[in-house]
N, C-alpha and C positions, 0 to 999 in steps of 0.2 A: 799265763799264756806266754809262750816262745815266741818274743818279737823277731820278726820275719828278715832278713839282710837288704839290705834295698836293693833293688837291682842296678845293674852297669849301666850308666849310659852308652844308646847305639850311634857310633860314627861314624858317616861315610868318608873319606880320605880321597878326595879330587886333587890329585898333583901329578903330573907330566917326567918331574924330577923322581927319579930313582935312591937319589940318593937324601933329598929330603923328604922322601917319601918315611924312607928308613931311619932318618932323624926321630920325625913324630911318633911312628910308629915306637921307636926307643921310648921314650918320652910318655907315653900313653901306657906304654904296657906296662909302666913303675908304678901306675895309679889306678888299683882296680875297682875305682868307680867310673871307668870307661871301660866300650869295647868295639875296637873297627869292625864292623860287618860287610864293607866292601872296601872297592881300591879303585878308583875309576881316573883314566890318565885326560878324558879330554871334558869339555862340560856335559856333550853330547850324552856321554857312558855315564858322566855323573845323575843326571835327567833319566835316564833308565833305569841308574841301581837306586835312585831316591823312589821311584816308583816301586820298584820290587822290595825294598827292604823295608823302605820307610821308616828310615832313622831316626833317632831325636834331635841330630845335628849332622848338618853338613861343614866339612874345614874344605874350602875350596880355591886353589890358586887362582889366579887372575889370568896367567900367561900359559895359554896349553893350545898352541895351534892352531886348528881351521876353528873350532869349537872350543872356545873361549870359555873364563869364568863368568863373563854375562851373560850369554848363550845361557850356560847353564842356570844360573841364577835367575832368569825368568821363564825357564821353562819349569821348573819346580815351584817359584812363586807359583805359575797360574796354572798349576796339576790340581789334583784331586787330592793331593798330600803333602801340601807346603808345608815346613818347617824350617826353623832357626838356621841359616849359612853365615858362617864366620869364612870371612876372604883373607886371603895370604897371599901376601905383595909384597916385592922388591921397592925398596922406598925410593928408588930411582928412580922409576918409571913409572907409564901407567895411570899416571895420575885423572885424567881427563875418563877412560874407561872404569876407573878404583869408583868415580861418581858417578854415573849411571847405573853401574851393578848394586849401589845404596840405593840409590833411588828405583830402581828398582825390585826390592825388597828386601839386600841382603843385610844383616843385622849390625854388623861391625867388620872392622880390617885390625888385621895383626901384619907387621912389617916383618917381614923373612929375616932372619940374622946371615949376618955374612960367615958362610960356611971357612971361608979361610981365617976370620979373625974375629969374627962374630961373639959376645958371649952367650952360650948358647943356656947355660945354667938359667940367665936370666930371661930368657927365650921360655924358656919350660915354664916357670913362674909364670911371667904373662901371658902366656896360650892357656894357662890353667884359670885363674882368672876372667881373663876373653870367654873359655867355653862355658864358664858360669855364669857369666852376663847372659851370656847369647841363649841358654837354655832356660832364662826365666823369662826369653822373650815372648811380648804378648803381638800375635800375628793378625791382632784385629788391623780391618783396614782402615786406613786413614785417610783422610780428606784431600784431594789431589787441589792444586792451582797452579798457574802455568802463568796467571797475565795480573802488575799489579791495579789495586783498585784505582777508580780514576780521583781527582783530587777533592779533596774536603777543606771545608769550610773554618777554619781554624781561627780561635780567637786570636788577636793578638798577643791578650793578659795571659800566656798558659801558665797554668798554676805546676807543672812538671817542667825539669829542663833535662833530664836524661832518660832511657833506656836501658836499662840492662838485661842480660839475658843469660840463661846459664843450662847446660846441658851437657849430657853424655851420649851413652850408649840411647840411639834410636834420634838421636839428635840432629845430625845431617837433615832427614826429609823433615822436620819437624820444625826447624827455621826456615829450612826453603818455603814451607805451608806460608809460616807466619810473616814473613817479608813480602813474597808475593802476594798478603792480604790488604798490607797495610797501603793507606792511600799514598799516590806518587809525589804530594810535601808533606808526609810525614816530617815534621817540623823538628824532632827531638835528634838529638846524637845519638844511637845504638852503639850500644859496646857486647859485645859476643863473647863468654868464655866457653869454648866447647873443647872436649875432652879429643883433641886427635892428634894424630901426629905432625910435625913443622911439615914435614917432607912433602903431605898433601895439601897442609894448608892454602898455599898462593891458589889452587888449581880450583878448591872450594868458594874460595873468593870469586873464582870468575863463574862459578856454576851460579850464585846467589845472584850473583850480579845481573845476569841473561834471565833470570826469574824477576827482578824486581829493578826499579827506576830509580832507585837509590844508590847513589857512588858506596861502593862495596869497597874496601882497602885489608891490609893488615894494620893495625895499630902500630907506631914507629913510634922509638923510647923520644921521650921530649917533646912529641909532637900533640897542639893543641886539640881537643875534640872540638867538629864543626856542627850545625845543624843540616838534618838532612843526608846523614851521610851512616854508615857504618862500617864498624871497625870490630873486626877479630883479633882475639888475642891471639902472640902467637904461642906454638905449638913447644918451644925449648923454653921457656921466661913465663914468670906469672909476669900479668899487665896490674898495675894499680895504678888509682891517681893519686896526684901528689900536689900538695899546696893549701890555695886556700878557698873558701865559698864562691869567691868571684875571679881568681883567677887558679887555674890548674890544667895540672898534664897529665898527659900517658908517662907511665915510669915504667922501665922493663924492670923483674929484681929474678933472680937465681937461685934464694933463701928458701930453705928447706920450709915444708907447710906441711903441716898432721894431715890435713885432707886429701892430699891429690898432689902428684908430681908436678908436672906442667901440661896446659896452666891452672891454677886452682880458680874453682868460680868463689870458695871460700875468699883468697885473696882479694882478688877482685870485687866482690861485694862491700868485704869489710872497707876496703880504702875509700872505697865511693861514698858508704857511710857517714865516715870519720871527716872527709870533705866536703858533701852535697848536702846530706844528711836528708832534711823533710821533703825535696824537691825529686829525690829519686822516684823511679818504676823499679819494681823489681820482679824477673818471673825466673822461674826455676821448672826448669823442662823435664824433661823422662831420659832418665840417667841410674845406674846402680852404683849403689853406696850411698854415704850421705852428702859427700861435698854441695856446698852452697847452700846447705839449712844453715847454718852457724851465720855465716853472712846475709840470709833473707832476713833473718830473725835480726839482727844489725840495723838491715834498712829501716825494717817495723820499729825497731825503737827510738830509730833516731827521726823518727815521723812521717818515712814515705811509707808508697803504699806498696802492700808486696802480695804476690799471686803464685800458686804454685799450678799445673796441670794435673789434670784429674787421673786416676789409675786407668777407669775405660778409654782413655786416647793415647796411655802412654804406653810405648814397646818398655819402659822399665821402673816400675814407679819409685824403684830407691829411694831418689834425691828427695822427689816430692812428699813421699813420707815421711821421710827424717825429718822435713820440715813442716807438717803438719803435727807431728809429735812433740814439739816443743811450742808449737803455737806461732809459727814463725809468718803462717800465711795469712792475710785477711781475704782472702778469696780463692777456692779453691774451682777451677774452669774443664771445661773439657777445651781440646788443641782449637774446635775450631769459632768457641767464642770467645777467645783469646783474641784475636786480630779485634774486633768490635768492639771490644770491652776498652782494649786502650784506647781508642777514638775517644770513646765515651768520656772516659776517665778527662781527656784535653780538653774535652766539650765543660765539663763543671767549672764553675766558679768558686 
């Protein structure tokens, strides 16, 4: 029997720009496992041609006038035919709006290249990439929180002194869940490595922060981890720590990582390992590819304990499979008995 060609995927093309409209449109027509079936300039027209065509992906600007990329993004989230929107942003701006259109259901953000000096080659590469994340996303709903838990009872002897956490793609709403779960003295230092770019980072910091009771920061090279407090890696530098069991720091490093540009959650797990070792948490969130299995798998040997999130909660179960495949997790959760489990976890002796 004649195996069958697969079909194009259908894209709708929301950009206000004419002339990066004509970028992507280049760019997509060299790869004929895409195909745009509409053009819509404002989010307004993007929310109507998503109804009538009902694509398999939206690429939607952020900046289009009276009707915005948010606009659009939640009127197609809560249509009759939501699907996967991948956002495109000027990494200048925007920031404060780029988080609410995630939070509001859209899958990922791609930073627009600078059309005067941009390289746009590698522009092509990462949108191509991006629409493949974004089209293996899973559109179940996930668990909303908005206010953190009120305070818990915490032993003194905690048998953990860190937190880590690692995610990609679907990752944004998926720490916001998890911080706004945990009780307001979460006791442990959180360290965050999520898959985004510097440019938005700071602006994320302050979105987590208005969700949860916890000082929210970026992680600064040198500086000590405190309790009660979280810290994001940032977005140009893997974060590791450096030193020794009882005393260590945040290290920024620049060094090329098999797993992940910047920042790797690989990185970053492995060093926490290699210094914390039996005292870590380790969770590895809904992300595509594998980074941060190689480093759960680190923490489990070196004798914390490590969790990955379950496929039904995750928008991409990559990471957490890659680390289920090698044995990396001792518990594998759905997103939202994640927050109770680690209480749990401070509660044993």
């Amino acid at each position: 029997m004649t195996k069958l060609p697969n079909k194009p995927k259908r894209i709708l093309l929301a950009e206000d720009s004419a002339v990066m409209r004509q970028l992507i449109r280049s760019w997509l027509g060299t790869n004929r496992g895409y195909d745009i079936v509409g053009q819509a300039r404002d989010g307004k027209e993007a929310a109507e041609m998503a109804a009538k065509f009902q694509p398999d992906l939206v690429l939607m600007d952020l900046f289009m006038g009276d009707y915005d990329g948010l606009y659009g993004v939640e009127q197609i989230m809560k249509s009759n035919c939501p699907c996967p929107i991948l956002l495109l942003s000027a990494a200048s701006q925007g920031e404060e709006l780029l988080l609410k259109a995630l939070a509001a259901g859209a899958t990922d953000v791609l930073a627009k290249p600078s059309l005067r000096n941009g390289n746009l080659q590698h522009f092509g590469l990462e949108l191509d990439q991006k629409i493949k994340a974004a089209l293996a996303t899973n559109l179940a709903q996930k668990p909303q929180a908005f206010a953190s838990q009120a305070k818990h009872s915490f032993s003194t002897d905690l048998p953990y002194e860190m937190l880590l956490l690692g995610a990609s793609t679907g990752g944004p709403a998926t720490l916001e869940f998890i911080l706004a779960q945990l009780p307001e003295n979460w006791p442990l230092p959180i360290v965050i490595a999520q898959h985004m770019p510097q440019a938005f980072l700071p602006a994320f910091a302050r979105r987590l922060q208005k969700l949860s009771k916890l000082k929210v920061s970026l992680a600064q090279n040198g500086e000590r981890p405190k309790p009660n407090q979280v810290y994001l890696a940032p977005g140009d530098h893997h974060l590791l720590l450096q030193g020794t069991p009882n005393d260590y720091l945040f290290a920024w490093s620049q060094r090329r990582h098999p797993s992940y540009n910047y920042p790797s959650v690989d990185a970053l797990f492995e060093s926490a390992a290699e210094v914390i070792g039996k005292t870590l948490l380790g969770v590895l969130l809904t992300g595509m590819g594998s980074d941060g299995a190689k480093g759960l798998l680190a923490i489990k040997e070196a004798g914390g304990f490590t969790i990955n999130q379950d496929e039904a909660s995750s928008s991409i179960y990559g990471m957490p499979r890659a680390a289920q495949r090698i044995g990396a997790s001792r518990r594998e959760l759905s997103l939202s008995a994640i927050p109770p489990f680690l209480v749990q976890l401070l509660d044993m002796e």
